[in-house]
C-alpha positions as CSV (number, residue, x, y, z in Angstrom):
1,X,11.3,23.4,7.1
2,X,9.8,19.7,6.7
3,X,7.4,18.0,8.5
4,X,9.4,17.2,12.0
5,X,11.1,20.6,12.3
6,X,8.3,22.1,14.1
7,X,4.9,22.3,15.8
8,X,4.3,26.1,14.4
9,X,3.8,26.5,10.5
10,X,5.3,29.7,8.3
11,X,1.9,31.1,9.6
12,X,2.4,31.1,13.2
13,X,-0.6,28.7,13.5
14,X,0.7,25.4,15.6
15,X,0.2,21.8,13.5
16,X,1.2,18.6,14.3
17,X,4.4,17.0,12.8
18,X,3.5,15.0,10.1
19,X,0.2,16.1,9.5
20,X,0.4,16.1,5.8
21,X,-3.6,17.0,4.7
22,X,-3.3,20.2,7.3
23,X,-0.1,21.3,5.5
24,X,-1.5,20.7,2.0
25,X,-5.1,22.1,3.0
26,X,-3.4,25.2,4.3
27,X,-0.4,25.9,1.7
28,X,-2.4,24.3,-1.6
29,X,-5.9,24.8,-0.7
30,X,-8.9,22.2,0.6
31,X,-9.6,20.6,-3.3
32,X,-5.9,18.6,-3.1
33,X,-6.3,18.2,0.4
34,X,-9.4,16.1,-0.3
35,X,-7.8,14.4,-3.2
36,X,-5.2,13.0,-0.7
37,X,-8.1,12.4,1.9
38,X,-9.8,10.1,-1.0
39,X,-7.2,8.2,-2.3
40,X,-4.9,7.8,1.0
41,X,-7.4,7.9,3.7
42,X,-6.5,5.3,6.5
43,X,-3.2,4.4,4.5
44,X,0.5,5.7,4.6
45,X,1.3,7.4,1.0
46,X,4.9,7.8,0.4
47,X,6.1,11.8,-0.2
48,X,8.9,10.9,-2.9
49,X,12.1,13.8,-2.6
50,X,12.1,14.2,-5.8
51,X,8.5,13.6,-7.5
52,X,7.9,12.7,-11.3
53,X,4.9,12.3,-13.2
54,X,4.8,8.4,-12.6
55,X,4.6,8.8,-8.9
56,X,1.4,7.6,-7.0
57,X,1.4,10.6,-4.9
58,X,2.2,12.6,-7.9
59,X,-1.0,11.3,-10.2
60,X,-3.3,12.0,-7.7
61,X,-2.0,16.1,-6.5
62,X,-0.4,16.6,-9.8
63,X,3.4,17.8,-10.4
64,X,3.2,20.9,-9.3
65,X,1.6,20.8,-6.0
66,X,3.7,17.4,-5.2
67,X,7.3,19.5,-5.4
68,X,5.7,21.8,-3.2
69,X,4.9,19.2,-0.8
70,X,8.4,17.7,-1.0
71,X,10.0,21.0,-0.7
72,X,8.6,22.3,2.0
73,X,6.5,19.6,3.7
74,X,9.8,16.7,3.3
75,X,9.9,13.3,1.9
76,X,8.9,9.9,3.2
77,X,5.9,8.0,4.5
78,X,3.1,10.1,5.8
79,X,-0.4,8.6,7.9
80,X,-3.1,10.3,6.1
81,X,-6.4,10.4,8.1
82,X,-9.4,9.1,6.9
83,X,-11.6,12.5,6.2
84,X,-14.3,13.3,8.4
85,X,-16.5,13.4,5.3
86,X,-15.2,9.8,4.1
87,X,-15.6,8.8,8.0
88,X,-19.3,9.9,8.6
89,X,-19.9,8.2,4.8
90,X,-19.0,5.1,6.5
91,X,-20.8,5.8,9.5
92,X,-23.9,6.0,8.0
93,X,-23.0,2.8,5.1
94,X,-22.6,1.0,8.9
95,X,-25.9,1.9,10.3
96,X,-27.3,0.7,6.8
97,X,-26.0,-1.9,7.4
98,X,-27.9,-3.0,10.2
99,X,-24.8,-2.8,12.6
100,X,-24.8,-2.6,16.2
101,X,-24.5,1.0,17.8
102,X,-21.6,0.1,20.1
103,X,-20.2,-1.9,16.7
104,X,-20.0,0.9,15.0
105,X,-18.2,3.3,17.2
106,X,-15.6,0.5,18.5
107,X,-14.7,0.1,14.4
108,X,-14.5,4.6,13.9
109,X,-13.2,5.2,17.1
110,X,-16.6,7.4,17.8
111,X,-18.9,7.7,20.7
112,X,-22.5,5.6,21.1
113,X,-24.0,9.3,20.5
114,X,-22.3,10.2,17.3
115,X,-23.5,7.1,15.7
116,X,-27.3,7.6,17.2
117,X,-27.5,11.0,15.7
118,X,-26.2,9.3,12.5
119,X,-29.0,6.4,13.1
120,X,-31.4,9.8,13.7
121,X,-30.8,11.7,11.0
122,X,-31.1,8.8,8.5
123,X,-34.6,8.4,10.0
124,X,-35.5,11.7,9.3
125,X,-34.4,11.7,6.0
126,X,-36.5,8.0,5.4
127,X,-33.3,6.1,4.7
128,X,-34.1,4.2,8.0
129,X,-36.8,2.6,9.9
């Protein structure tokens, strides 16, 4: 199976085609999930067929876990998400920032609310006035 073949995995849970940080975080586990998350996030990495040591994808899962993900995930450009960890982290550097509300959720694609509890919770913590 690779990553167009179909909408239900080897578990019989349904994931998108092409949603490469699901498949890893459910076949390899969430720590190289989040090491694709962190040095992909918002970018297309490129799955090589046959991966080597030299690979960018490759440095950052490591050799083993990248021929798993070329075996049974495919080859070729993949979207990867920016991580809702790495997403709220920016969220927050925003309101910091001194950036408008409706700024803020235009640029993450979030609602007003999300970024007021953000702004809220930053209050309550003393990192904002």
């Amino acid at each position: 199976m690779t990553q167009w073949d179909s909408e239900i995995n080897s578990e019989g849970v349904a994931a998108k085609p092409g949603d490469l940080v699901g498949f890893v975080s459910r076949r390899l586990g969430e720590d190289i999930a989040n090491k694709i998350e962190e040095a992909f996030g918002g970018r297309e990495v490129y799955v090589p067929i046959t991966p080597e040591p030299h690979n960018v994808f490759t440095k950052v899962v490591g050799l083993e876990a990248a021929l798993v993900v070329a075996k049974e995930f495919g080859s070729g450009k993949a979207s990867v998400p920016i991580g809702s960890r790495r997403r709220s982290e920016l969220i927050v550097a925003a309101c910091l920032s001194g950036r408008g509300t409706s700024e803020i959720a235009k640029s993450f694609r979030c609602s007003c609310r999300l970024v007021q509890l953000k702004r809220a919770e930053l209050r309550r913590e003393g990192r904002m006035k």
